[in-house]
Steps between C-alpha positions, in 0.01 A plus 500: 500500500516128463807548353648678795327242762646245271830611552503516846324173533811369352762685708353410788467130417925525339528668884327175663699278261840632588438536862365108506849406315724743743299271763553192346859605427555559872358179585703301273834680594436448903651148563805620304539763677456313777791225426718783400451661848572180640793436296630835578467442897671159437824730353505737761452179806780353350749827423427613846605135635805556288596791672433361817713228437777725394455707805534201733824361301646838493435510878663174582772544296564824697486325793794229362709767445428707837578181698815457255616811591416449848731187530790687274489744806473300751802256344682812419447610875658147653757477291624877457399670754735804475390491098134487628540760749708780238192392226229594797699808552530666204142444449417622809706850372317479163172537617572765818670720267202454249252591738690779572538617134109461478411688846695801422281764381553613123477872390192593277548654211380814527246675232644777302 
């Protein structure tokens, strides 16, 4: 029998023994954990400030090209105005007769 209490004497202690290193393990490994959490919020701070950035350039630069396009017109509109009017026109007729193309109503296809 001392054999038997022997040998769980000694599987509990090798129990106790690797549940002390897991803990010590865990201890050791929590500051660098830690830093690379930190490090790894760092990234993300500064991709997300990226793509703000980018956002806000490609925002103003939209903005350049909308006023651009805004004084185009408007020169176009002094300085040909029969040009300017025609242009406005045919627009005008692009977009009433695609409206109509997209209110008409379109046959189902029936099931078979």
């Amino acid at each position: 029998m001392t054999d038997r209490k022997s040998v769980s004497d000694k599987v509990d202690a090798l129990g106790v023994g690797l549940s002390d290193t897991v803990h010590d393990l865990m201890r050791e490994a929590r500051p660098m954990l830690h830093q690379a959490t930190d490090r790894m919020t760092e990234r993300v701070s500064e991709m997300a400030q990226h793509g703000v950035d980018a956002a806000c350039s490609g925002k103003r630069e939209m903005q350049n090209q909308a006023h651009d396009l805004s004084d185009h017109a408007a020169h176009m509109i002094r300085h040909e105005p029969f040009k300017a009017m025609l242009i406005a026109a045919g627009v005008g007729a692009a977009v009433v007769a695609l409206i109509g193309v997209m209110s008409r109503p379109h046959p189902h296809p029936h099931s078979h």
